[in-house]
C-alpha positions in Angstrom: 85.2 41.5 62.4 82.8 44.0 63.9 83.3 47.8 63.1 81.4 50.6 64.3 80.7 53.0 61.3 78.1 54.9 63.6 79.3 55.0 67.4 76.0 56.2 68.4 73.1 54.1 66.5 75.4 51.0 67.4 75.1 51.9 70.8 71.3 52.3 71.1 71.3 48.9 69.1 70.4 50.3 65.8 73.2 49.2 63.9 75.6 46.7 63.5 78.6 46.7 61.0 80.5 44.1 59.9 83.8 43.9 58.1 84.4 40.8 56.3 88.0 39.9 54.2 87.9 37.5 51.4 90.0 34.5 52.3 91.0 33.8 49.2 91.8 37.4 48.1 92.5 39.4 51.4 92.2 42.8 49.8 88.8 42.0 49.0 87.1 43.8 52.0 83.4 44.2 51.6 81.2 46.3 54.7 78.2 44.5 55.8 75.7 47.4 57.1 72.9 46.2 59.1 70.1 49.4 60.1 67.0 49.8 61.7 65.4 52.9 61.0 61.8 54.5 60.9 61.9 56.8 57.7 63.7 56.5 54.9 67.5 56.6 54.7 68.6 60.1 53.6 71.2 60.8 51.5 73.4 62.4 54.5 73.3 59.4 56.5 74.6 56.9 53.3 77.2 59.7 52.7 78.6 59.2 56.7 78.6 55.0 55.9 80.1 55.6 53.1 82.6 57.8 54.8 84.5 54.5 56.0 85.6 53.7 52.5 89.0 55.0 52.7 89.7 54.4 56.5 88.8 50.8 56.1 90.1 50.5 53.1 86.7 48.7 51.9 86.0 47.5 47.9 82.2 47.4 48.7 79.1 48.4 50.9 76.2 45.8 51.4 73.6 47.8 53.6 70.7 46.0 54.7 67.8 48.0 56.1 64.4 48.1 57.6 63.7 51.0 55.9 63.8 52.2 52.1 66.5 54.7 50.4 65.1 58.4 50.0 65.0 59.3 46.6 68.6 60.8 47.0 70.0 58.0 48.5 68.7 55.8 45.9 70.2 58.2 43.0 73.5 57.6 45.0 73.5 54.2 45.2 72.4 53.6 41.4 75.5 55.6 40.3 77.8 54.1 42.7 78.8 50.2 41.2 80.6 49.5 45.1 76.9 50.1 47.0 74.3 47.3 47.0 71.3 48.1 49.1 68.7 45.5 50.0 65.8 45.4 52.6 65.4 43.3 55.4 62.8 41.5 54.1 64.7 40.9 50.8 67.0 38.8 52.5 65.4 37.3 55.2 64.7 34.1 53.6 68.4 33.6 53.2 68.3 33.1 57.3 65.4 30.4 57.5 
């Protein structure tokens, strides 16, 4: 299911968001973040994804990003067990 966390970087095509339900266990919801950006993620900009948790009433956040986490962000992200962070290219084998 597509969700728009950001309104505005989904509309200039720099996000996409999906929300995806466990089959199995339906209140397993985990939030698939997908960003492009050209600096590093601040911490303000996590804080509004993470924003959603409550409202979507999501267990975990995968974001998946062109760029790194700000030192800040990172911090957050350590400390928080629910938030996984990888970069593009990290992943991008997985779609070959």
């Amino acid at each position: 299911q597509n969700v728009k966390t950001d309104p505005v970087a989904s509309a200039e095509g720099q996000a996409v968001d999906l929300l995806c339900v466990e089959k199995y266990q339906p209140s397993n919801r985990v939030l698939f973040c997908f960003r492009r950006w050209r600096e590093d993620i601040g911490y303000l900009s996590l804080m509004n994804i993470m924003s959603v948790f409550k409202e979507l009433k999501v267990n975990r956040l995968v974001l998946i990003s062109t760029s790194k986490l700000s030192t800040e962000a990172n911090h957050a992200v350590e400390n928080d067990k629910r938030v996984t962070f990888y970069l593009c290219e990290d992943v991008a084998h997985f779609l070959e």
